[in-house]
C-alpha positions as CSV (number, residue, x, y, z in Angstrom):
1,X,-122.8,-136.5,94.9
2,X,-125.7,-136.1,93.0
3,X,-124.7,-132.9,91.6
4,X,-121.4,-134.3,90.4
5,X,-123.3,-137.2,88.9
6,X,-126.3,-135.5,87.2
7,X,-124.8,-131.5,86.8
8,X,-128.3,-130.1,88.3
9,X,-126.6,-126.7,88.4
10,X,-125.5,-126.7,84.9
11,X,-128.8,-127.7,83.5
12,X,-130.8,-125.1,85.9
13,X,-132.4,-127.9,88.2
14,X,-132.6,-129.0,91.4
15,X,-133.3,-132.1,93.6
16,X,-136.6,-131.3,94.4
17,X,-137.9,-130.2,91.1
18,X,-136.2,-133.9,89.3
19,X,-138.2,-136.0,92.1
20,X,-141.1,-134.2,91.4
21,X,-140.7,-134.5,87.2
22,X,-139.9,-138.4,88.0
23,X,-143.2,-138.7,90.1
24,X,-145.4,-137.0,87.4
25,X,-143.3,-139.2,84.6
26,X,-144.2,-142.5,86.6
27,X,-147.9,-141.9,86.7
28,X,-148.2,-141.0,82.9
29,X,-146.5,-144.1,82.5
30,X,-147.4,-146.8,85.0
31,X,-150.1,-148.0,83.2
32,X,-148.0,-150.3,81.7
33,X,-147.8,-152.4,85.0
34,X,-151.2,-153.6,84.1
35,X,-151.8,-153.7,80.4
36,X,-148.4,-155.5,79.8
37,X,-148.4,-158.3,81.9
38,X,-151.9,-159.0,80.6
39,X,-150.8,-158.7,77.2
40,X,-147.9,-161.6,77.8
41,X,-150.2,-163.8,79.5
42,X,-151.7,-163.8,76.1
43,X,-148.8,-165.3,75.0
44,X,-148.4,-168.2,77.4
45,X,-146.0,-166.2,80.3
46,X,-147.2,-166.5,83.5
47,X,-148.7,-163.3,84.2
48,X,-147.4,-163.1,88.3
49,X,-143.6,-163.0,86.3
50,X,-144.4,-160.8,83.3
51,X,-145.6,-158.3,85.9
52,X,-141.9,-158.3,88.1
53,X,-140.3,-158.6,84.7
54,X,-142.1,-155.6,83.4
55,X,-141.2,-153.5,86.4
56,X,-137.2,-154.5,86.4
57,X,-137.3,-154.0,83.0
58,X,-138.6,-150.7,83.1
59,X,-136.3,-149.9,86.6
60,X,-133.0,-151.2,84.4
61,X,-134.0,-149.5,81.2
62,X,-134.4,-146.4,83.2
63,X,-131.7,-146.5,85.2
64,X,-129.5,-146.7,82.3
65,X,-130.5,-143.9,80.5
66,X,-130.3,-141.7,84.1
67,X,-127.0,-142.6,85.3
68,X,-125.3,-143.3,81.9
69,X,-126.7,-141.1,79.4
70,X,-128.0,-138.5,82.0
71,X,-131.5,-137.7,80.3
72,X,-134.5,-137.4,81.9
73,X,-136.1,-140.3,79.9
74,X,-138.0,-143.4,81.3
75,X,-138.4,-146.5,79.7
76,X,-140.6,-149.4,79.9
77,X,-142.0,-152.1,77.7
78,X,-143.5,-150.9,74.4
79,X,-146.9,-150.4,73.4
80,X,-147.5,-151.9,70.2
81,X,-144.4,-154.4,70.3
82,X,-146.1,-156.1,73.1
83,X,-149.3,-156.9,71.3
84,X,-146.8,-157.8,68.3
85,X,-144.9,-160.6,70.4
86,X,-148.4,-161.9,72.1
87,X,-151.0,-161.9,69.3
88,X,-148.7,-162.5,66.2
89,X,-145.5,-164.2,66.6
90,X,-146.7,-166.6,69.3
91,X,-150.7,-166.3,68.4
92,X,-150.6,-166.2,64.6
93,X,-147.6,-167.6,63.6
94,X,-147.2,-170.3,66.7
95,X,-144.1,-169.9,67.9
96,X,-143.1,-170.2,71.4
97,X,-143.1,-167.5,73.9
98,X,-139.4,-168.4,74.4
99,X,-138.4,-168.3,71.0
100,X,-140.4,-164.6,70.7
101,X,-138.2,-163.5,73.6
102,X,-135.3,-164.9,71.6
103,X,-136.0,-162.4,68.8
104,X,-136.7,-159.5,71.2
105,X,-132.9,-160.1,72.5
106,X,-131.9,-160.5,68.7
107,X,-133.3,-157.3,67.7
108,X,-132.1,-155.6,71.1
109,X,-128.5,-156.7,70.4
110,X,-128.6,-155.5,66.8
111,X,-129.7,-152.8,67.5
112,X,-126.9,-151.7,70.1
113,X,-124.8,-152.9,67.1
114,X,-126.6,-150.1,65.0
115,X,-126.2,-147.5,67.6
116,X,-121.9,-148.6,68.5
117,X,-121.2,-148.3,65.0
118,X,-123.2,-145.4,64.4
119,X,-125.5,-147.0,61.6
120,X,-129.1,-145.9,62.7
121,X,-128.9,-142.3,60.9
122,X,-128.1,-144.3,57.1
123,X,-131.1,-146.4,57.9
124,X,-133.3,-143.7,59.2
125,X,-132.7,-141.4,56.6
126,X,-133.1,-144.2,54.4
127,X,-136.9,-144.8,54.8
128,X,-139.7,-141.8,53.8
129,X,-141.1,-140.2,56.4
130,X,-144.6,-140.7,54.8
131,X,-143.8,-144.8,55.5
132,X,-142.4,-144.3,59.2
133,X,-145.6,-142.2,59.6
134,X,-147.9,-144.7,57.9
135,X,-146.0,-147.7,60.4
136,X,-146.8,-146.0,63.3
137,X,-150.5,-145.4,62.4
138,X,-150.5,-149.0,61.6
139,X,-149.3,-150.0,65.0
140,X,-152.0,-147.8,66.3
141,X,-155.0,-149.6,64.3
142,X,-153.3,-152.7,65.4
143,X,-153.8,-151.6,69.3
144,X,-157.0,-150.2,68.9
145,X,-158.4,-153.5,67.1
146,X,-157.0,-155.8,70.3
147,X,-158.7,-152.6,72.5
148,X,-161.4,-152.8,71.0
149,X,-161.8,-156.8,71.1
150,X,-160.2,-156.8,74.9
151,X,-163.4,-154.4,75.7
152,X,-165.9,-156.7,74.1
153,X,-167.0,-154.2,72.0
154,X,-166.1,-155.9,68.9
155,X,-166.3,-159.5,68.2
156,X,-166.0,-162.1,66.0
157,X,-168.6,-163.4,63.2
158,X,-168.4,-166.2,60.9
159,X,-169.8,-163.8,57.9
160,X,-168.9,-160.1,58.6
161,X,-165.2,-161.1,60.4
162,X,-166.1,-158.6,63.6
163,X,-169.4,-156.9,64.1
164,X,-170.6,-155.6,67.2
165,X,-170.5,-156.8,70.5
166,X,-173.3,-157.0,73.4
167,X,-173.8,-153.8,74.4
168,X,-176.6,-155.2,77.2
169,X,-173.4,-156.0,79.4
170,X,-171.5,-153.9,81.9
171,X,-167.7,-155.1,80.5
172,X,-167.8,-152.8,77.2
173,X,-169.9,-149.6,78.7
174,X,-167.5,-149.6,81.4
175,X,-164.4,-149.8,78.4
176,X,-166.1,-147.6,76.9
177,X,-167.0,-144.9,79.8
178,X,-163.1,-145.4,81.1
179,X,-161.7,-145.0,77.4
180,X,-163.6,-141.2,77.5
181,X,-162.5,-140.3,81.0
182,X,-158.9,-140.6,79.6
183,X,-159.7,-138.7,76.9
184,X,-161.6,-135.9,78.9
185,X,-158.8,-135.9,81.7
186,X,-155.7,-135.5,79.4
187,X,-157.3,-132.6,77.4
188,X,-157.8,-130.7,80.5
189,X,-153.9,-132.2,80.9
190,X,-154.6,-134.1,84.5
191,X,-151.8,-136.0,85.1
192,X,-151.6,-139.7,85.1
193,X,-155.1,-139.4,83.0
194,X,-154.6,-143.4,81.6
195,X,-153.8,-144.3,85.3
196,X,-156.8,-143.0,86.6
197,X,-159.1,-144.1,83.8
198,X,-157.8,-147.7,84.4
199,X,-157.7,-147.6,88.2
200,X,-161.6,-145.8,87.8
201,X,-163.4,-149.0,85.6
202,X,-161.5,-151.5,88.2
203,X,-163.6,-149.5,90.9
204,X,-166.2,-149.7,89.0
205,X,-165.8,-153.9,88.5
206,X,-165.0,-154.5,92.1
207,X,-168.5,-152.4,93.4
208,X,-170.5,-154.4,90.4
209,X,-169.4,-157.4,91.8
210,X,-167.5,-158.5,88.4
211,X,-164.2,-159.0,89.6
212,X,-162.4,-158.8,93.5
213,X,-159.2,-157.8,95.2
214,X,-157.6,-160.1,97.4
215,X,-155.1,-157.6,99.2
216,X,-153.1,-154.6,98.0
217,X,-149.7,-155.6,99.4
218,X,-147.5,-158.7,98.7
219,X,-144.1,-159.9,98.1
220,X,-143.5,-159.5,94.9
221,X,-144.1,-162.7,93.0
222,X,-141.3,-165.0,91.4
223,X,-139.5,-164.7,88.3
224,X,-138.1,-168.2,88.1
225,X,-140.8,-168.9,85.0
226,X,-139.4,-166.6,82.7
227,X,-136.2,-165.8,84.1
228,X,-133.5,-167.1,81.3
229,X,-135.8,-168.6,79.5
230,X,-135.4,-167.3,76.2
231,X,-134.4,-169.2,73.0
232,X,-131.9,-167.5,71.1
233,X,-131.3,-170.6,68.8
234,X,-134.9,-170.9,68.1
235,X,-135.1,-167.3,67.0
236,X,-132.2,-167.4,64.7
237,X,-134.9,-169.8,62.3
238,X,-134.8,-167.7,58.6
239,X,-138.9,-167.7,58.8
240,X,-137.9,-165.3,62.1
241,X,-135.7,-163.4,60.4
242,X,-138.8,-161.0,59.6
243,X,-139.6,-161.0,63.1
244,X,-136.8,-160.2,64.4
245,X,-136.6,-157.2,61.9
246,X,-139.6,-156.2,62.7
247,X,-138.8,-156.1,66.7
248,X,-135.6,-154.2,65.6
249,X,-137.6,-151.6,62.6
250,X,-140.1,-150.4,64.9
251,X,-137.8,-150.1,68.3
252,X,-135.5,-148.3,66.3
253,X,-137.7,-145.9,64.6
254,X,-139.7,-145.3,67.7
255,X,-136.8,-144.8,70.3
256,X,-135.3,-142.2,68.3
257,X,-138.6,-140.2,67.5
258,X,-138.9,-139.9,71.1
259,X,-135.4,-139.4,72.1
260,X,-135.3,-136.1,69.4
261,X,-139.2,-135.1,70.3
262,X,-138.3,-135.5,74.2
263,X,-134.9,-134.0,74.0
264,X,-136.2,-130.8,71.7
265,X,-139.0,-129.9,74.1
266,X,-136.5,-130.0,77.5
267,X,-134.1,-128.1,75.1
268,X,-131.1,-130.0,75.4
269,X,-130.7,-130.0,71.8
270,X,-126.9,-128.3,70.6
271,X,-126.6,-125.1,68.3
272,X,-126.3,-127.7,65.1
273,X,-129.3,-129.9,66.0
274,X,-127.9,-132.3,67.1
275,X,-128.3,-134.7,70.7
276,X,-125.4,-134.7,72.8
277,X,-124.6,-138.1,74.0
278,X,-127.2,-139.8,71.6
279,X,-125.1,-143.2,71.3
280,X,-125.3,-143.6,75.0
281,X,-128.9,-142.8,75.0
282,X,-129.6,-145.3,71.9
283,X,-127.2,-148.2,74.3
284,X,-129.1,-148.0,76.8
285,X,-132.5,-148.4,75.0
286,X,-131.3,-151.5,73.4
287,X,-129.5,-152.7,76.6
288,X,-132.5,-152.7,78.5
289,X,-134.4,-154.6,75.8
290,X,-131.9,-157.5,76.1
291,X,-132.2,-157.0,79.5
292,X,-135.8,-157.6,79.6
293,X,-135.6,-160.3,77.2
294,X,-133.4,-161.9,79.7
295,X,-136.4,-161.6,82.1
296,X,-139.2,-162.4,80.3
297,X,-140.6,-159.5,78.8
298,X,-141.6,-157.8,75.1
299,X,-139.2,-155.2,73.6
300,X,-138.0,-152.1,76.1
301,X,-137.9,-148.1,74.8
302,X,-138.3,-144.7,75.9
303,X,-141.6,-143.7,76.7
304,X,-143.1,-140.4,75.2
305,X,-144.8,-139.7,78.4
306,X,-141.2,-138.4,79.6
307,X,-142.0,-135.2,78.4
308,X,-145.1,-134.9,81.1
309,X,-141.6,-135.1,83.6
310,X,-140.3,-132.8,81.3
311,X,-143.1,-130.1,81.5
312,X,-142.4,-130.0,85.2
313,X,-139.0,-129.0,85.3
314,X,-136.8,-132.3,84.6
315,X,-133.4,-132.0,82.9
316,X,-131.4,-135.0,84.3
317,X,-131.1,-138.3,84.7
318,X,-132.0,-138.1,88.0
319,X,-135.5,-138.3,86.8
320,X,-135.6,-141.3,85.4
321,X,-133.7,-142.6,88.1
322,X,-136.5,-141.6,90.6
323,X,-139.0,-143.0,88.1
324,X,-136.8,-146.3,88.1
325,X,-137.5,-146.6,91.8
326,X,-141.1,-145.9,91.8
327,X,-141.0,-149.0,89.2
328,X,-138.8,-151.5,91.6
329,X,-141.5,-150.2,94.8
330,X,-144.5,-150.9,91.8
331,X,-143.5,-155.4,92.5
332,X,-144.8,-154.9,95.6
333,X,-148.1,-154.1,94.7
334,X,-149.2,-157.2,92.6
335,X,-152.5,-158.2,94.1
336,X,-153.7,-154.9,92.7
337,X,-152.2,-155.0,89.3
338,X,-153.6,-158.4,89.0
339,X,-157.0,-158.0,89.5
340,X,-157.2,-155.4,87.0
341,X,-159.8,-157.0,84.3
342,X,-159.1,-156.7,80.5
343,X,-162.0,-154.2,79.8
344,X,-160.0,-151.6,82.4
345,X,-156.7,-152.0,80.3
346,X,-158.6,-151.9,76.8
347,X,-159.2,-147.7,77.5
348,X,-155.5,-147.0,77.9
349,X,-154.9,-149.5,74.6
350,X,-157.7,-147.3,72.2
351,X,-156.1,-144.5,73.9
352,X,-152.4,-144.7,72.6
353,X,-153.6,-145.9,69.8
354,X,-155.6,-142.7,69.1
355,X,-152.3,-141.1,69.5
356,X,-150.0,-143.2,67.4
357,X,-152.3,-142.3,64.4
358,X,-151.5,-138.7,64.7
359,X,-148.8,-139.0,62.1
360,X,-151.2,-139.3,59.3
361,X,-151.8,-135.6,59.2
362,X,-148.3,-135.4,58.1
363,X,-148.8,-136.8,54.2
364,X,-149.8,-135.6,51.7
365,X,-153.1,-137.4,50.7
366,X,-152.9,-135.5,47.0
367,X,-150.0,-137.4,46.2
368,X,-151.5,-140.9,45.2
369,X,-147.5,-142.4,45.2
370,X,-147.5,-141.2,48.5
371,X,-150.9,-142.4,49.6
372,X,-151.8,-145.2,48.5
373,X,-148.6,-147.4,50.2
374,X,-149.1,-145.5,53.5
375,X,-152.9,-146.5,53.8
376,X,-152.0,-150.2,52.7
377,X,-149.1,-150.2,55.5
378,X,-151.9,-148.7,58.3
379,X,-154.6,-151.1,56.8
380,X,-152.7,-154.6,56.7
381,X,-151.2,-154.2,60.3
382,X,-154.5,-154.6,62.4
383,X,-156.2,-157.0,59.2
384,X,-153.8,-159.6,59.0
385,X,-152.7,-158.7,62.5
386,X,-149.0,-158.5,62.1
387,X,-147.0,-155.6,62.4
388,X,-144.6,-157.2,60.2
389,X,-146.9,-157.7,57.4
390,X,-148.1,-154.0,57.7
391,X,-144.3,-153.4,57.3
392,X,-143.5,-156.0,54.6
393,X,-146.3,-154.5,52.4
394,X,-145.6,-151.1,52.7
395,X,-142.2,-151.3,51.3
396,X,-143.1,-153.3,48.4
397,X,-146.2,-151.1,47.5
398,X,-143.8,-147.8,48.1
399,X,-141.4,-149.1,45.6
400,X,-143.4,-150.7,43.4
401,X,-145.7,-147.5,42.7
402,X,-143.3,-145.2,42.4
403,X,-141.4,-147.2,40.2
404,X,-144.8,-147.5,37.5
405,X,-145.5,-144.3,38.4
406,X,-141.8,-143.3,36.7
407,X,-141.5,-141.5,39.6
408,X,-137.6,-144.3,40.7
409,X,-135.6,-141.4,41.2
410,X,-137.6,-141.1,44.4
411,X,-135.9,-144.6,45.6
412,X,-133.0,-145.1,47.5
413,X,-130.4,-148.5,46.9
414,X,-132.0,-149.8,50.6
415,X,-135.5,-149.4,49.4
416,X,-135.1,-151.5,46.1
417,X,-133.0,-154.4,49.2
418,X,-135.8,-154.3,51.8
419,X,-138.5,-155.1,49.3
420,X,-137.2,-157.6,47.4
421,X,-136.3,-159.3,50.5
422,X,-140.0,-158.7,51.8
423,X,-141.1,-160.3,48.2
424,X,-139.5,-163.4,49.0
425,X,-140.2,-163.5,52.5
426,X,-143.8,-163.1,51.9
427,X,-143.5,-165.9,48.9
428,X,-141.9,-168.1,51.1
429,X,-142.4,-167.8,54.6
430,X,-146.1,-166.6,55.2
């Protein structure tokens, strides 16, 4: 059966070898049972459901993309997206945690729009690489600024903005000794390095006496707070409209840089460069961010950390299916992920966000045209702490420039659209 389903011949595999990529997958990944719940109880959503939502959203999403797509790619709520949807639409801007799940199902459903009618490659190709680059950088300042806060080793002050936090207590040295254990494990490539850095400072807090466990095992806890509780109608307010672009700019850019990086390195990439079965792949990212919607969670994509699965032999879908179970056994373990204090979490945030600024080394910093709008886009993500912003700006300083730089032939017809429409929407909707 599983051979007919998954073709583990055909893509030189085997049972044992896709468990065992699924298993090393999970653990690269399961950090996110801890840092996202956290992150939506930011926002109002009761923490016990984000967690059961963030493990059947990650179990659907996955279990898509296995049976349906057959890739060996897991997903899970994003990074990034989930500080998005807690600190700026529903902390910033003050809308409701319902209505912010409203636009995550917007964006989700557009976006399986995009990928049925086969629009995603006119709008990728669309945008410079030097902006996608300088958006994904942004989101990276963005995460490590909430790390860094999370940790207590940056706080606020009435005349600087931030300066530094107490260093006298245990919460930041013990952020900032589990931030460089992650760092230390995955350059000698230890598997599940953010895992154990987390599950390493929550040792730490539980023999310091700053936080307990009350049990390891439990039922997992109810979903009936979030469960449907999204508001689609709220969401469809024009001052959203931004929001809900910027839920659908950033899935869409990141699920298809990982779906090409992931798909490249476990070469199932065809003769022309292209991915078989990409439109099935794209479906089922955006089905499992409605999906998650639906349950109360941020927006849903494929995870990079498929390719530590990948480096140990996975080809098929039957890898993310075993990583989707590992995620539906994960509810039953929510005395441990809730007892899991900020300053563990805030390693594995400054972490990613150390690698989502890797993309900087891609532009060319001689090129003023070129510079200048991708260090405003980083810049005005994590200072005005909106992703949107970050994205709103670096549009209309990418076409702006270029254009006083007499440098327009540079410009595309959706580059001159997106910014006026960012003009206005900054003019009248901040």
């Amino acid at each position: 059966m599983l051979e007919k389903l998954f073709k583990l011949r055909e893509h030189g595999s085997n049972v044992r070898t896709e468990v065992l990529a699924g298993v090393t997958t999970f653990l690269t990944m399961a950090y996110i049972i801890f840092v996202n719940p956290m992150m939506m109880a930011d926002a109002g959503i009761d923490p016990g459901a984000a967690f059961v939502a963030t493990c059947l959203a990650a179990a659907i999403g996955s279990l898509v993309m296995g049976l349906w797509a057959n890739y060996p790619i897991a997903l899970a709520p994003g990074m990034g997206l989930n500080a998005f949807f807690s600190y700026t639409v529903v902390g910033s801007m003050g809308y409701s945690w319902q209505v912010a799940l409203g636009a995550v199902f917007l964006s989700g459903f557009l976006f399986f729009l995009l990928s049925l009618f086969r629009i995603r490659e006119w709008i990728i190709d669309s945008i410079p690489l030097p902006l996608r680059s300088a958006i994904a950088a942004g989101i990276g300042l963005f995460l490590a600024l909430i790390a860094l806060k999370s940790a207590g080793l940056v706080v606020d002050h009435p005349v600087t903005l931030v300066t530094m936090g107490n260093l006298g207590q245990p919460e930041p040295l013990l952020a900032a000794a589990g931030f460089a254990v992650i760092v230390a494990l995955s350059y000698r490539k230890v598997t599940g390095a953010v895992m154990i850095g987390i599950l390493l400072v929550t040792a730490a807090s539980f023999l310091l006496g700053l936080s307990h466990l009350d049990g390891l095992v439990s039922a997992p806890p109810s979903l009936k707070p979030t469960f449907l509780e999204l508001d689609i109608k709220g969401a469809l307010e024009v001052g959203l409209l931004s929001v809900v672009f910027a839920f659908l700019f950033v899935d869409l850019f990141d699920t298809s840089g990982t779906l090409i990086g992931v798909a490249q390195k476990a070469n199932l990439v065809e003769a022309d460069g292209k991915m078989p079965r990409l439109g099935r792949a794209l479906m089922a990212d955006s089905t499992a961010t409605m999906a998650g919607a639906a349950l109360g969670t941020s927006t849903t994509t494929s995870y990079i950390e498929s390719t530590a699965g990948i480096s140990a032999g996975g080809r098929t879908g039957l890898t993310a299916c075993v990583v989707a179970l590992l995620f539906l056994l994960s509810m039953f373990f929510s005395p441990l992920a809730t007892a899991v204090p900020g300053y563990a979490t805030a390693p594995a945030l400054l972490f990613v966000a150390v690698l989502m600024t890797h993309g900087l080394v891609q532009i060319n910093w001689d090129d003023l045209t070129e510079a200048a709008p991708v260090v405003v886009t980083a810049l005005a993500m994590p200072l005005t702490f909106s992703i949107a912003n970050g994205i709103a700006l670096g549009f209309i300083s990418w076409t702006v420039i270029k254009l006083l730089a007499g440098r327009w032939r540079e410009l595309n017809p959706s580059l001159y659209v997106l910014a006026g429409l960012f003009v206005i929407k900054l003019a009248l909707f901040s």
